[in-house]
Residue, then its C-alpha position, 0 to 999 in steps of 0.5 A: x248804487x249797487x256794489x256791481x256797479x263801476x266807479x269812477x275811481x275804479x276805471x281810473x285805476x284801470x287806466x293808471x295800471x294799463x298807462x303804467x304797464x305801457x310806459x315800461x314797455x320800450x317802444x314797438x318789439x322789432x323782429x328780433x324781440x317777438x322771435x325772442x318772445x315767441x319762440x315756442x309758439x314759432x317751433x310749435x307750429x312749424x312742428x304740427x305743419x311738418x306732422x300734417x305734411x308726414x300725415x297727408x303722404x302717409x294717407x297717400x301712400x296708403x290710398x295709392x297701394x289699396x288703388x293699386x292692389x284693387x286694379x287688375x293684375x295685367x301683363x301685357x303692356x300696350x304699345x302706342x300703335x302707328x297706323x301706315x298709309x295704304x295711300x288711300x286717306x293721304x292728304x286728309x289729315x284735319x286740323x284743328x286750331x293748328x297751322x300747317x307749319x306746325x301740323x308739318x313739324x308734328x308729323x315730322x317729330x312722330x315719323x322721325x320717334x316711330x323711325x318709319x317714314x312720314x308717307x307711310x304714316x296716317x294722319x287723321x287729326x291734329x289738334x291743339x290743345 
């Protein structure tokens, strides 16, 4: 045999050594034990979490002020627009998936947040979303 090869003394005292490191050892490790063992490696990667959460709301930062400071400058602010009811499309107001009920609070919510009144107001769809 050749001296690469593995002996049976040799496997032997492999499986003595690990057989002798397992019996000094006391049992299973509880919570408190591998907290105790790996305390290190537990802070190092609450550390890099806490890094990468720091580094993905910088990038935000940086991306939403370069979006912001690419968009038009505008000083006019739009405004929700109502439209009122000359009286010729009352009653036509199409409901999709809603019911009537439901249709009716709506209109009753939107007249009484706009202050103007629901048979000046001009339904053309409700639908639910």
């Amino acid at each position: 045999m050749s001296s690469d090869s593995i002996t049976t003394d040799s496997i032997q005292a492999i499986v003595d050594t690990v057989s002798a490191a397992m019996a000094t050892a006391s049992g299973p490790m509880t919570i408190k034990d591998m907290l105790a063992k790996y305390e290190s490696e537990i802070v190092i990667v609450f550390a890099v979490l806490v890094y990468a959460v720091i580094l993905f709301k910088v990038f935000s930062l940086i991306i939403g002020a370069i979006k912001q400071h690419n968009q038009p400058k505008s000083n006019t602010v739009s405004e929700p627009t109502v439209h009122v009811d000359s009286g010729a499309n009352a009653g036509s107001t199409k409901l999709i998936d809603v019911d009537e009920k439901t249709a009716a609070q709506i209109m009753a919510i939107v007249a009484h947040e706009s202050e103007i009144p629901v048979d000046q107001l001009i339904f053309k769809s409700i639908k639910a979303l």
